[in-house]
C-alpha positions in Angstrom: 0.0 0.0 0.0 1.5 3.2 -1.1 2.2 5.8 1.3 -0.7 8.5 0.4 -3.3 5.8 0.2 -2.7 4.3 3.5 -2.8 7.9 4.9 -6.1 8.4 3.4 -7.2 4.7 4.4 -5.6 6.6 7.7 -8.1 9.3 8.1 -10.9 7.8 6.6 -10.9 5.1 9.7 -10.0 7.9 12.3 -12.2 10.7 11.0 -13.3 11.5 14.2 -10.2 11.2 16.4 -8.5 13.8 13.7 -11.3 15.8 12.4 -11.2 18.3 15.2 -7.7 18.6 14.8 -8.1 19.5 10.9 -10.9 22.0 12.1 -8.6 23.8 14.5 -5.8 23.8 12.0 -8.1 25.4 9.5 -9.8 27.5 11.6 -6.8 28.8 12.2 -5.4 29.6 8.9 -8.9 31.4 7.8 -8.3 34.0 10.8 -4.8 34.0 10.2 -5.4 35.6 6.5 -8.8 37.3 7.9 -6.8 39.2 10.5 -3.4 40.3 8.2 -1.7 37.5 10.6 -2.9 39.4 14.0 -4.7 36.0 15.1 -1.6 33.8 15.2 0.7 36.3 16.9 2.4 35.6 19.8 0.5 38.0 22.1 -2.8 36.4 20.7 -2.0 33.1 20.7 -0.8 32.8 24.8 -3.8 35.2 25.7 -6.2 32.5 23.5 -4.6 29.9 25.2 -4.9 31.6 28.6 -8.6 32.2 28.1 -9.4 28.6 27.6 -7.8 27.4 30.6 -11.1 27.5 33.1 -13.1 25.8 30.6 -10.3 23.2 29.0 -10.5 21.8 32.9 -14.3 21.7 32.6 -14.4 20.3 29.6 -12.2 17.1 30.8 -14.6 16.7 33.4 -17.6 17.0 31.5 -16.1 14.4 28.8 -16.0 12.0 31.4 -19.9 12.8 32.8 -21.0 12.9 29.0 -19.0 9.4 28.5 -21.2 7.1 31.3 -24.6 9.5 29.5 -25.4 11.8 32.1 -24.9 15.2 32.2 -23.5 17.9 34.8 -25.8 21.9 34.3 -24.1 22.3 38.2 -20.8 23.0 37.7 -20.8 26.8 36.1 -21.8 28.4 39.3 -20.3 25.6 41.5 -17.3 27.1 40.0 -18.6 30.8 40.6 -19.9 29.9 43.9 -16.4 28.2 45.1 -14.2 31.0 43.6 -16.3 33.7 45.8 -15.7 30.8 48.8 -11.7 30.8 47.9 -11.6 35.0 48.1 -13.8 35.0 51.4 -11.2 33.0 52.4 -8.4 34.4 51.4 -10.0 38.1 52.3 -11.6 37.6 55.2 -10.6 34.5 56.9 -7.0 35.7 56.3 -5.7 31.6 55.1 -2.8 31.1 53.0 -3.4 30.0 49.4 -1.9 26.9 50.1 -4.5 26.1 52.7 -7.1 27.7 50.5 -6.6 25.4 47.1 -7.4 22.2 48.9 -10.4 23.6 50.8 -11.7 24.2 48.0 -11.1 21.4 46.2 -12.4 19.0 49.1 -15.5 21.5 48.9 -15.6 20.4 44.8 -15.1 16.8 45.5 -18.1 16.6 48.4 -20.4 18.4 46.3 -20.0 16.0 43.3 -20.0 13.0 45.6 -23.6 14.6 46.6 -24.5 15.1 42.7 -23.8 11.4 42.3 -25.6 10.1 45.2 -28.8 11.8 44.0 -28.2 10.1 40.7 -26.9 6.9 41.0 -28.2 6.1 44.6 -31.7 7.9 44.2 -32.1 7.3 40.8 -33.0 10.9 39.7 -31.8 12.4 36.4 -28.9 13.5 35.9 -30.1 16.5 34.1 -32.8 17.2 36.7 -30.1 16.6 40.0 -27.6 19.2 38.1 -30.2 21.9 37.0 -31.4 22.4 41.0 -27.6 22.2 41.4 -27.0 25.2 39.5 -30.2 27.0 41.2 -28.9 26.5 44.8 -25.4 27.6 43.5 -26.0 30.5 41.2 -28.2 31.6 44.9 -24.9 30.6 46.8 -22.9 32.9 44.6 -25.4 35.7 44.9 -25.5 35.5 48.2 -21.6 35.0 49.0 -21.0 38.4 46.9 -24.3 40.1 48.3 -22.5 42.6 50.6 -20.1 44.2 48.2 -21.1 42.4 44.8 -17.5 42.1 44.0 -14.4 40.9 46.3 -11.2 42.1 45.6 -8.2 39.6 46.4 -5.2 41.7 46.8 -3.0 38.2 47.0 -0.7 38.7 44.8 0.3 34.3 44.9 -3.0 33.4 44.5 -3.7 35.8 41.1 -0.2 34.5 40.0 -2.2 31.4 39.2 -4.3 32.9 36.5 -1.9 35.9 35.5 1.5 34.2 35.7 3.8 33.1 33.9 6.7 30.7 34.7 10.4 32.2 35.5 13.1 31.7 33.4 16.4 31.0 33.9 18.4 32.7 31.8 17.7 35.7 29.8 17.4 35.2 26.0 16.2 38.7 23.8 12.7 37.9 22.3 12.2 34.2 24.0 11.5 32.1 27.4 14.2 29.7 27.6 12.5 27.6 30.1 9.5 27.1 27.6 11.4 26.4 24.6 13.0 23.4 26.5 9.5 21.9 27.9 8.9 21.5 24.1 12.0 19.6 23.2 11.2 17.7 26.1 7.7 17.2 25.5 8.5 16.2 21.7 11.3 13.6 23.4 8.8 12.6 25.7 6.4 11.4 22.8 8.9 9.6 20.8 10.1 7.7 23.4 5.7 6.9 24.2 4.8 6.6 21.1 7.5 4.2 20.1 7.1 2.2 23.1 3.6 1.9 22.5 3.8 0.6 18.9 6.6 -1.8 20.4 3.6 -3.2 22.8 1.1 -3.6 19.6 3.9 -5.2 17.4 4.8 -7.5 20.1 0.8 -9.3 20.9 0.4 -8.6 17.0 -1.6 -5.8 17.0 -2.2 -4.0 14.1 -0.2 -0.5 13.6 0.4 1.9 10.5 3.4 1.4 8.5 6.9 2.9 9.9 6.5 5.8 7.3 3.0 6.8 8.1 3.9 6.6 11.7 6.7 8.4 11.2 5.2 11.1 9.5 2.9 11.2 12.2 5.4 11.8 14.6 7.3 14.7 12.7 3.8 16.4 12.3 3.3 16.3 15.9 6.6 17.4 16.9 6.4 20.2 14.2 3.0 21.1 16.1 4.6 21.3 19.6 7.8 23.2 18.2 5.9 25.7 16.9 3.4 26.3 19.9 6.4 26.5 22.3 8.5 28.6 20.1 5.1 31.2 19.8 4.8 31.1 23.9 7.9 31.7 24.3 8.3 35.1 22.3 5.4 36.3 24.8 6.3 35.8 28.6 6.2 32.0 27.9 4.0 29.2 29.8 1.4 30.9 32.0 0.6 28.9 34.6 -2.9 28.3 33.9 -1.1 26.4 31.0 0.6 24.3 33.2 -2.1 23.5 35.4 -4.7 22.7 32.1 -1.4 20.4 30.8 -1.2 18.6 33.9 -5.1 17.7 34.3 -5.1 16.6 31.1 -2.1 14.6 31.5 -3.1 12.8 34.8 -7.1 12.1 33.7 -5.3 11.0 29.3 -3.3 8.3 30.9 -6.3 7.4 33.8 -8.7 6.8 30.9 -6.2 5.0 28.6 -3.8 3.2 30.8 -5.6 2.1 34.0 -8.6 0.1 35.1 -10.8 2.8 36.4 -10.5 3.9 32.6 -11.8 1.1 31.0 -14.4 0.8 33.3 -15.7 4.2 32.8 -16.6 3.7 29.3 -17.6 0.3 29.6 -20.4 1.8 31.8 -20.3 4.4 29.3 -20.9 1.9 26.3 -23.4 -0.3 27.5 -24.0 0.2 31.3 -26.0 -3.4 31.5 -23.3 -5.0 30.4 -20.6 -3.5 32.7 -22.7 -4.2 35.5 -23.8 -8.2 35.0 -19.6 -8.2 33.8 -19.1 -6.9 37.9 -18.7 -3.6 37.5 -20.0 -1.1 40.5 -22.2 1.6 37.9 -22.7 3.4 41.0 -18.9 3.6 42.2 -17.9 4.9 39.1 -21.1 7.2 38.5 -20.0 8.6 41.8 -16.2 8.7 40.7 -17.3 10.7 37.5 -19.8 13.3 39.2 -17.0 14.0 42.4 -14.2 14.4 39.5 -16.2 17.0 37.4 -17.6 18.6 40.5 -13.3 18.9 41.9 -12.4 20.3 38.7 -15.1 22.7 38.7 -13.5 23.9 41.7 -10.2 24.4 39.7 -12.5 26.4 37.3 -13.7 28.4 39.6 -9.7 29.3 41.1 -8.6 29.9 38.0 -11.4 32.2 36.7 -11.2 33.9 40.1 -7.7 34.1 40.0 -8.1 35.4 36.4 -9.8 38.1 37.3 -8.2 39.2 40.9 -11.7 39.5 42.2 -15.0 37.1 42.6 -18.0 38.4 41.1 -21.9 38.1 41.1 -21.7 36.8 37.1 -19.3 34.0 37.5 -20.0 31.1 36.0 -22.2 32.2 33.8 -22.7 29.4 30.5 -19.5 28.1 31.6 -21.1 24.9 31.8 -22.7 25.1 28.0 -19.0 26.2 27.0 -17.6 23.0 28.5 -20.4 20.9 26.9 -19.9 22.3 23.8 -16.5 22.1 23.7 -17.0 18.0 25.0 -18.9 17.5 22.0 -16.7 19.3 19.4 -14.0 17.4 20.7 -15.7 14.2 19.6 -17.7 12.4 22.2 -20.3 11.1 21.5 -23.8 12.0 22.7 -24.6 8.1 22.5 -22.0 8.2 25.3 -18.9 5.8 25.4 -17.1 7.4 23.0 -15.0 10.2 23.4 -11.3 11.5 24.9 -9.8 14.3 26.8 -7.4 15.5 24.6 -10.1 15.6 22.1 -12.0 18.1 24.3 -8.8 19.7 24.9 -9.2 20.6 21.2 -12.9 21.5 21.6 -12.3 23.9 24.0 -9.4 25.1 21.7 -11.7 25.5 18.5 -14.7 27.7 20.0 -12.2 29.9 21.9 -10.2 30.1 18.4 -13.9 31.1 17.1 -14.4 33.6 19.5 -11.3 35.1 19.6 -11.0 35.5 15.6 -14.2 36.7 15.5 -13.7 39.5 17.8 -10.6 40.5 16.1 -12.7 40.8 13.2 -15.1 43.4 15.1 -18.2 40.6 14.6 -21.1 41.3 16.6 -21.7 39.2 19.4 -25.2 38.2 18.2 -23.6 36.6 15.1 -21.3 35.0 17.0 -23.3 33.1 19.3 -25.3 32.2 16.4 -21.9 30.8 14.9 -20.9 28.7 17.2 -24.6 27.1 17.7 -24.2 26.0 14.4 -20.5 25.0 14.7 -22.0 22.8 17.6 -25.0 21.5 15.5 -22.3 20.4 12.8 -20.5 18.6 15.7 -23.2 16.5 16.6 -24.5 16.0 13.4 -20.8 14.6 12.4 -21.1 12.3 15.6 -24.2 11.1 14.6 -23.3 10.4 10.8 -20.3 8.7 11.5 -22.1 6.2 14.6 -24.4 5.2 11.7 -21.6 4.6 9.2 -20.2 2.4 11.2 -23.6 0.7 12.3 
């Protein structure tokens, strides 16, 4: 099989693992020309990146609820709600941020563990459970920021999170340092899993691409990650809501593809019936899923709040649509069992790339929420098509 027919054999099997990816890349491009090249500048490109972080985390979580077919309308204002909770505490209560971040988080974790219990223990809709969750928190916000309507955080550690950027250590004119060498060690760091990985699949006869397509797809990627790193780094570098974004995706990629819990969550996820007469706990890992998106709603909630030095009364506003949309665009599947983090990653990556072209463009907001309803239409649409293909 020649090299450009297997590529297109390729894509034509994986259409939905890389069709987001071709989206970005050519949404991307379109604004790139649109904009005289403003769009993919350096300044653009880290604040786009920056912008995404609060509902990138979201929208791991929500891939996960949307995976086992429920759904989570809770966590926008849980994340409002526990950002104003993290600057009471932080203004009035006087604790240190490093007190402050797991409070919060054990606050995330207890509320989801309550989200699941009303689902998988009392049997009530998911979508019914969530949408009282986000009345009783949009009330807790309103009435956490009643007294001022705003609170000011004058910590200057705790808005690092959201406005910061990694230090370097050596000063090179026009680029981070530090940032250029987390790319060549990211791009080291795939090779090395990548080829270890096809070793595994070779070894119990698995099928794999040829060594030139995989290859290929190994220079592409690295190309991808050289350029990203060498855009941060001409502007301030990694921010750390980056870093936090790469390591939740990191830790819940490799929980969903490498461990047990993984493969039990879409096994639920793909036929819940059959996971549970195979001796899998539904209810363990319904509760697992709901105390997970509920925890990183928390993180949500710090780093919006942290993004803006303050917590306010509109927090958390559609951030939960935002995360859903960006699940879907990233390719799961509304069937549930389908769908990956990175993928939402991506999602998340393509409607901010939307919103931030279009505003660059001076298009009014109306239009663009009418945009990206349809961009989200077409997503589903192309999940549904390509279920049936394959049925």
């Amino acid at each position: 099989m020649g090299f450009v027919t297997e590529l297109k054999d390729l894509l034509k099997k994986n259409i939905r693992e890389y069709g987001m990816y071709i989206a970005l890349i050519v949404i991307m491009a379109i604004f790139s020309v649109l904009t005289d090249g403003t769009f993919i500048s350096a300044r653009n490109i880290s604040k786009l990146i920056d912008a995404t972080g609060y509902i990138a985390v979201l929208a791991v979580g929500m891939t996960l609820v949307i995976v086992i077919r429920h759904i989570d309308l809770s966590v926008g204002f849980v994340a409002g709600f526990l950002g104003a909770v993290a600057a009471i505490l932080l203004t009035s209560a006087h604790l240190p941020v490093i007190v402050t971040i797991p409070i919060i988080l054990a606050l995330g974790v207890v509320i989801g563990l309550f989200n699941g219990f009303l689902v998988a223990k009392l049997q009530i809709p998911a979508f019914v459970a969530s949408l009282a969750g986000m009345l009783i928190f949009r009330g807790g916000l309103l009435q956490a920021t009643q007294k001022s309507g705003t609170i000011i955080i004058p910590n200057a550690s705790f808005n690092a999170i959201g406005n910061g950027y990694i230090p370097d250590i050596a000063v090179i004119p026009g680029f981070h340092l530090v940032t250029l060498l987390l790319g060549a060690l990211t791009i080291v760091a795939m090779f090395i899993s990548e080829s270890k990985s096809r070793r595994n699949k070779l070894k119990y006869n698995f099928e794999v691409v040829s060594a030139k397509i995989f290859t290929a797809k190994l220079i592409f990627m690295s190309l991808i990650i050289a350029y990203i790193a060498f855009i941060l780094s001409q502007f301030n570098g990694l921010s750390w809501t980056t870093v936090v974004v790469i390591v939740v995706t990191a830790i819940y990629h490799f929980m969903t593809t490498r461990t047990v819990l993984g493969r039990h969550i879409y096994a639920v996820g793909g036929n819940p019936e059959a996971a549970k007469l195979s001796g899998i706990s539904v209810k363990n890992i319904t509760f697992f899923v709901f105390g997970s998106m509920s925890m990183l709603a928390a993180l949500s909630g710090i780093l919006y709040t942290s993004r803006l030095q303050s917590a306010t009364t509109t927090a958390g506003v559609l951030f939960e649509l935002d995360a859903i949309a960006a699940a879907y665009v990233g390719g799961v599947s509304a069937a549930g069992g389908v769908g990956k983090v990175t993928g939402s990653i991506i999602g998340a990556l393509v409607m901010a790339s939307l919103t931030s072209g279009m505003n660059l463009m001076g298009v009014d907001i109306s239009w663009q929420y009418i945009i990206r309803g349809i961009v989200l239409i077409l997503a589903v649409v192309f999940d549904v098509m390509t279920r049936n293909k394959k049925g």
